[in-house]
C-alpha positions, -999 to 999 in steps of 0.1 A, spaced: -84 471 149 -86 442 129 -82 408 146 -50 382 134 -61 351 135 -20 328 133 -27 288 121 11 286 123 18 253 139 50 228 138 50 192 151 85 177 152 100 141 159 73 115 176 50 149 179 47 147 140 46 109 139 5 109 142 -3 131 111 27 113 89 9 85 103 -19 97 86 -5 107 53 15 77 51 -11 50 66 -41 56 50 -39 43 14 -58 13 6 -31 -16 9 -18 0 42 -53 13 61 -67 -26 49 -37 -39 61 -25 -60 33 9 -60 34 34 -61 70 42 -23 79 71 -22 100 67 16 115 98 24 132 128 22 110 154 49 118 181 46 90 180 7 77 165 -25 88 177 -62 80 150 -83 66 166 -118 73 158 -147 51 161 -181 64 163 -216 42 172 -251 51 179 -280 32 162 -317 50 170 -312 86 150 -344 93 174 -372 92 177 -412 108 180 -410 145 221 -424 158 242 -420 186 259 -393 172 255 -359 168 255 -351 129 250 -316 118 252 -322 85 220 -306 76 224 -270 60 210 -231 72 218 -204 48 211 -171 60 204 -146 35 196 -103 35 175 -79 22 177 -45 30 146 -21 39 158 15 36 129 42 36 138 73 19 135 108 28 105 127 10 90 163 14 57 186 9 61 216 2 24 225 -2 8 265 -3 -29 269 0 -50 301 -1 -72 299 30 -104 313 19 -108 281 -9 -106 261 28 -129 282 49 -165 276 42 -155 237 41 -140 236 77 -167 260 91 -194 238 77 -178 211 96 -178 234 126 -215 236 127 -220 202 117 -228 204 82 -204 183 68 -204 141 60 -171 145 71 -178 147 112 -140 136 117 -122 161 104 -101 181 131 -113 210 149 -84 233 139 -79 248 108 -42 242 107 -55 205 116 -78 205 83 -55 215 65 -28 189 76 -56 162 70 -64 177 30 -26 173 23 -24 136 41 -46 124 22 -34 136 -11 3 118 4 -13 88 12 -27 83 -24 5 91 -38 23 64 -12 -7 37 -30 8 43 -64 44 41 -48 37 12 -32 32 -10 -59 44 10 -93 72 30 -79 106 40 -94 133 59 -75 139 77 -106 113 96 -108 109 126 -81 89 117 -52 90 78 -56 104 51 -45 107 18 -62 75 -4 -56 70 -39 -56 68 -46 -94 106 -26 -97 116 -47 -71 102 -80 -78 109 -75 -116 149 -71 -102 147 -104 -80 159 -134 -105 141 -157 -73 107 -146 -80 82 -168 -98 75 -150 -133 44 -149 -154 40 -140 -187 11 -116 -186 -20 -101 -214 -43 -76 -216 -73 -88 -185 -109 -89 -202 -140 -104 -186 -133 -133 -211 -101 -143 -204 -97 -128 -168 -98 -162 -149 -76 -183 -171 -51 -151 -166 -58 -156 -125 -59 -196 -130 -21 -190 -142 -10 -174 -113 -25 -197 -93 -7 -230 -108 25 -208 -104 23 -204 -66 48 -223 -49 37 -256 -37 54 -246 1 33 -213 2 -3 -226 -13 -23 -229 18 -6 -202 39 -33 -182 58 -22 -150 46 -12 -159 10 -38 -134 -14 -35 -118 -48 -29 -86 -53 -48 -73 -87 -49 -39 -101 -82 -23 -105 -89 -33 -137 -85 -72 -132 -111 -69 -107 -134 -50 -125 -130 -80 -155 -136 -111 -127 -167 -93 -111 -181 -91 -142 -172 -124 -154 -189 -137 -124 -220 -115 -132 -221 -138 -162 -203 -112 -188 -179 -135 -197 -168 -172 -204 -172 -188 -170 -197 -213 -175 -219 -198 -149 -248 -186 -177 -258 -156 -189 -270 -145 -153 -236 -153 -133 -230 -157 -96 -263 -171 -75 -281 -162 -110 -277 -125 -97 -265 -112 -128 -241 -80 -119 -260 -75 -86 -239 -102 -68 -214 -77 -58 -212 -48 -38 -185 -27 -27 -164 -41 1 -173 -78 -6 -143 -105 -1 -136 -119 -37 -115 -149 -40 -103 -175 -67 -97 -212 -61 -98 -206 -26 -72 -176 -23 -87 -137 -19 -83 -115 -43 -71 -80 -28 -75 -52 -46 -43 -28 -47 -54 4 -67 -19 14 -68 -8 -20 -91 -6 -10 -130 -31 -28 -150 -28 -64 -161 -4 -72 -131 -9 -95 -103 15 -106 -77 9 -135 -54 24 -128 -19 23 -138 20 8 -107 36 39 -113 56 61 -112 29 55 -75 19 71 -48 39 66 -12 42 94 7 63 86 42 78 99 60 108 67 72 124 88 82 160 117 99 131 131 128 145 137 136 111 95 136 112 80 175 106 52 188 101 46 227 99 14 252 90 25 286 84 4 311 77 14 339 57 -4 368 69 22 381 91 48 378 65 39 388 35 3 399 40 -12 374 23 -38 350 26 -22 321 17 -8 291 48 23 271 34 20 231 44 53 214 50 59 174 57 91 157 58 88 120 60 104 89 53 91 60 35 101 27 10 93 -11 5 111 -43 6 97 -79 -3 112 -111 18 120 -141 2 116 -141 -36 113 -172 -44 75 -176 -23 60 -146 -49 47 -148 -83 46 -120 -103 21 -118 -134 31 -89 -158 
């Protein structure tokens, strides 16, 4: 008699919270953590904005609140998303057993197959949540609107005209950005710019000496387009350059790490997470994946970011 091997598996509520964890968590911006994830939103969460005018004022005898505090809200509202994934499991077999026997790189993949399988989808999720992240729009199925839809929509933010980014021109392009950065926010410890991929493709190989930034035709240290490897902190003027895969090309925003939010709601009850396998059903060899998640962005005060685009 022929022996059934069932993967079907469901994870509900906080249960599910560690593998949306991973689907959600794991991009770039979010695994680096470069922007302020706040993990346990349920429905909605007030992101409170607070400005004064001068609250310094001549010392009397009385007591003379004339100075101003206007309290202002944003709103961070994740959305609901689903995977509704089917894989055959013979195209996953040879991959998990080789990790089983401990002839894989990947030594930190789970030890079940429902568990592989869960991790293959999670990280397909959390490169989609990268592209969301920064490039989003609600309009289009599966997305939510990012920080450029957002930003773009906020009359406080500090706008840039942008160009096309080559190695030539890429750090007069940064240097603008730069002089547009608040005077109130230049210095903060966490202040960075975000730049998409190709932006800091153009600076490293400006700096290699492939483009016009007066270091001479053999660039940084006289290294030529060795000075960099993967991983290295890059920076400009003083401020780090963070790289955010998900940003469209020839767009930078300059932000307080603690400026950016991300809103999930890891202990959800609305959190699932199901493997079933087919074989019982329909005969088949095929395991259906299943996520239901919530996710979405909101920036704080406008009026600290600059947006180049």
């Amino acid at each position: 008699m022929a022996t059934t091997n069932n993967l079907t598996t469901t994870y509900s509520g906080e249960f599910a919270g560690r593998y949306i964890s991973a689907a959600l968590l794991s991009g770039k911006t979010l695994a680096a953590g470069n922007i302020t994830v706040v993990p346990n939103v349920k429905f909605k969460q007030v992101m409170k904005k607070v400005s004064t005018n001068a609250i310094v004022k001549d010392a009397s005898c009385d007591f003379d609140p004339t100075s101003t505090l206007t309290l202002t809200e944003r709103i961070l509202q994740p959305e609901e998303f689903q995977v509704n994934l089917q894989l055959c499991k013979k195209d996953f077999r040879s991959d998990w057993e080789a990790v089983q026997m401990g002839f894989s790189a990947y030594d930190n993949l789970p030890p079940q197959f429902s568990d592989f399988l869960i991790a293959h989808v999670a990280d397909k999720v959390a490169q989609k949540m990268e592209q969301n992240i920064w490039n989003g729009t609600n309009a289009n199925a599966g997305e939510f609107d990012g920080f450029k839809t957002t930003l773009l929509a906020d009359a406080d933010v500090v706008d840039v005209a942008g160009q096309a980014s080559t190695s030539s021109n890429v750090a007069a392009e940064i240097g603008k950005v730069m002089d547009a950065i608040p005077s109130a926010v230049y210095g903060a410890e966490d202040l960075v710019i975000y730049v998409p991929s190709n932006i800091l493709r153009n600076y490293i190989r400006s700096l290699g000496g492939f483009g016009a930034n007066g270091l001479g035709a053999a660039g940084t240290n006289n290294e030529g387009n060795q000075w960099y490897n993967m991983g290295n902190a890059v920076s400009f003027d003083g401020v780090e350059l963070v790289h955010a895969p998900g940003l469209a090309s020839d767009t930078m925003i300059a932000a307080e790490r603690g400026n950016l939010f991300f809103g999930t709601g890891l202990l959800s009850d609305q959190n699932e997470v199901k493997v079933i396998d087919m074989a019982d059903i329909d005969g088949s060899q095929n395991v259906r994946v299943i996520m239901r998640f919530t996710a979405g962005i909101q920036h704080g005060i406008g009026s600290d970011i600059v947006l180049y685009s």
